[in-house]
C-alpha positions in Angstrom: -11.4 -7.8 1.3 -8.2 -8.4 2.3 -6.6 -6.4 4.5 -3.3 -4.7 4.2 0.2 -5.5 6.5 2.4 -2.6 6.7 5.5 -4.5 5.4 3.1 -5.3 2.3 4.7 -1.7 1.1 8.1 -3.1 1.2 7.3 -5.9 -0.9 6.0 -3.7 -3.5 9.4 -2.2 -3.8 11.2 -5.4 -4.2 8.8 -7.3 -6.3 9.9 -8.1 -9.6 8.9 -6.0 -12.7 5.9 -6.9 -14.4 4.7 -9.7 -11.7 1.4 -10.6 -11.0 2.5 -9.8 -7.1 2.9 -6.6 -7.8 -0.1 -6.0 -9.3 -2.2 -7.6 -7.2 -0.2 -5.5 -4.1 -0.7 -2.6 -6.0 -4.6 -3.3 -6.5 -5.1 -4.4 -2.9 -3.6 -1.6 -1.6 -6.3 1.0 -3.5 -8.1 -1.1 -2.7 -7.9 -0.8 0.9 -7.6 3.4 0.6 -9.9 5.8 1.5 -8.5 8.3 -1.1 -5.6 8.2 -3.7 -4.2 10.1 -6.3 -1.3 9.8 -8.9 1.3 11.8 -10.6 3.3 11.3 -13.4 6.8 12.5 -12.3 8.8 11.9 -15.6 8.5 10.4 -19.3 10.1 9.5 -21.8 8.3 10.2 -25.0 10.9 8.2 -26.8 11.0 4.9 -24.8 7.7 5.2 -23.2 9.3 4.8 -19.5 7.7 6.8 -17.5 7.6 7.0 -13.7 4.5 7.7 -11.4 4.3 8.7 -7.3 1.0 7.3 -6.1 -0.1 8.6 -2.1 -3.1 7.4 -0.3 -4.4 7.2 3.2 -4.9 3.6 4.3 -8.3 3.0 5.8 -8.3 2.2 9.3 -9.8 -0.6 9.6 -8.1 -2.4 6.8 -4.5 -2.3 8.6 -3.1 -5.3 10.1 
């Protein structure tokens, strides 16, 4: 398992849409959690945007 760097969390944020960098940050990261949960914070029934907040706790061990 790999383990997660702090400033992995700012690459999410710049990663381009879509990417297979972001999805695999966004994978390692729950993967790395000891709990998660999501919300859906708006959508657009229309367009099918939506937006979603996800918040975890890291797990320990796993943080470089």
């Amino acid at each position: 398992m790999l383990k997660i760097n702090l400033s992995d969390l700012d690459y999410i944020e710049i990663s381009q849409p879509s990417s297979p960098d972001l999805r695999e940050n966004v994978q390692n990261i729950l993967r790395n959690s000891t709990k998660y949960s999501a919300a859906v914070t708006s959508l657009d029934n229309g367009t099918g945007v939506y937006e979603i907040v996800l918040k975890g706790k890291l797990k320990k061990s796993n943080i470089v």
